[in-house]
C-alpha angles and dihedrals in degrees: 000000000000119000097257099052105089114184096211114215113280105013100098110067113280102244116227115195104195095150133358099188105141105354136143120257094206098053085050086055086055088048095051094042094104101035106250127195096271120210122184139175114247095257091046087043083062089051094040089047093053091050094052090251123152109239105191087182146034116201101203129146084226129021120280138201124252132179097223122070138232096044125142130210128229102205115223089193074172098049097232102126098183088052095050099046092047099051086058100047090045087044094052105047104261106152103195143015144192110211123202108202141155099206120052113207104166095190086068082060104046105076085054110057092093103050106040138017114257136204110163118191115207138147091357086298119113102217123197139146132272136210116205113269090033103144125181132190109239128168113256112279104024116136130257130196121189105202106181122047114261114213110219089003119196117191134187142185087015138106128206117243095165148324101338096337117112137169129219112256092211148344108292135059132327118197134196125207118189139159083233121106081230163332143228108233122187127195120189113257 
């Protein structure tokens, strides 16, 4: 980063860590790059903390100890973690995250589409939402996997392969039309 280059708070993606089973260290470098806020749970903050890694927050139901200071706990009274998370960041003006998890329950996403940017990682597929008419360029062959029913689905430039699974047919754009507000699209990473 050269001097006068000055990443300004919130404008890089908040990072959740909800799970880091399996994933790539590397990726996790390219998430940190920019130094996000960075929110954990209190078994991944022991993981982050090894590794050196800033942790800003900490989502408990209760509060937890943590062997670096100054970090701040987001309390889940109801124990759902995502939810919680994702209500502070949406409450305090984040306009984007990247979320690291294990287990993938979209329904703990969905209230959430219209008010933050979302990229979950899970299972070394890169999840997000899609509006109807999103198109995006990929080299031929590379995998597809709707994971929310489209009503009146239109797809181009995509071939199935099985339920819900689908290839791209070439280098260049495929594109999905739907009646949904949106889908959850993942894309192998």
């Amino acid at each position: 980063m050269s001097s006068h280059h000055i990443v300004r708070e919130k404008q890089e993606p908040a990072l959740v860590v909800l799970g880091l089973n399996n994933f790539p260290d590397e990726l996790l470098g390219q998430l940190l790059e920019w130094s996000p806020t960075v929110i954990a749970t209190p078994d991944t903050a022991e993981i982050l903390s090894s590794r050196e890694i800033k942790i800003d927050r900490i989502i408990a139901e209760h509060p937890a100890d943590v062997s670096q200071s100054d970090v701040k706990l987001i309390s889940a009274r109801d124990g759902n973690l995502t939810e919680a998370a994702l209500k502070f960041l949406a409450d305090n003006g984040y306009p984007s995250v990247n979320i690291i998890t294990d287990e993938l329950n979209l329904g703990d996403y969905e209230p959430f589409v219209n008010l933050i940017n979302l990229v979950i990682f899970s299972d070394q597929h890169k999840i997000y939402p899609v509006s109807s008419g999103f198109s995006k360029w990929k080299t031929k062959g590379e995998l597809i996997k709707l994971l929310s029913k489209g009503n009146n689905l239109i797809l181009k430039g995509l071939e199935q392969t099985s339920d819900h699974r689908y290839k791209t047919i070439g280098d260049g754009f495929f594109s999905l039309q739907f009646d949904d507000s949106f889908l959850f699209v993942a894309e192998e990473i």
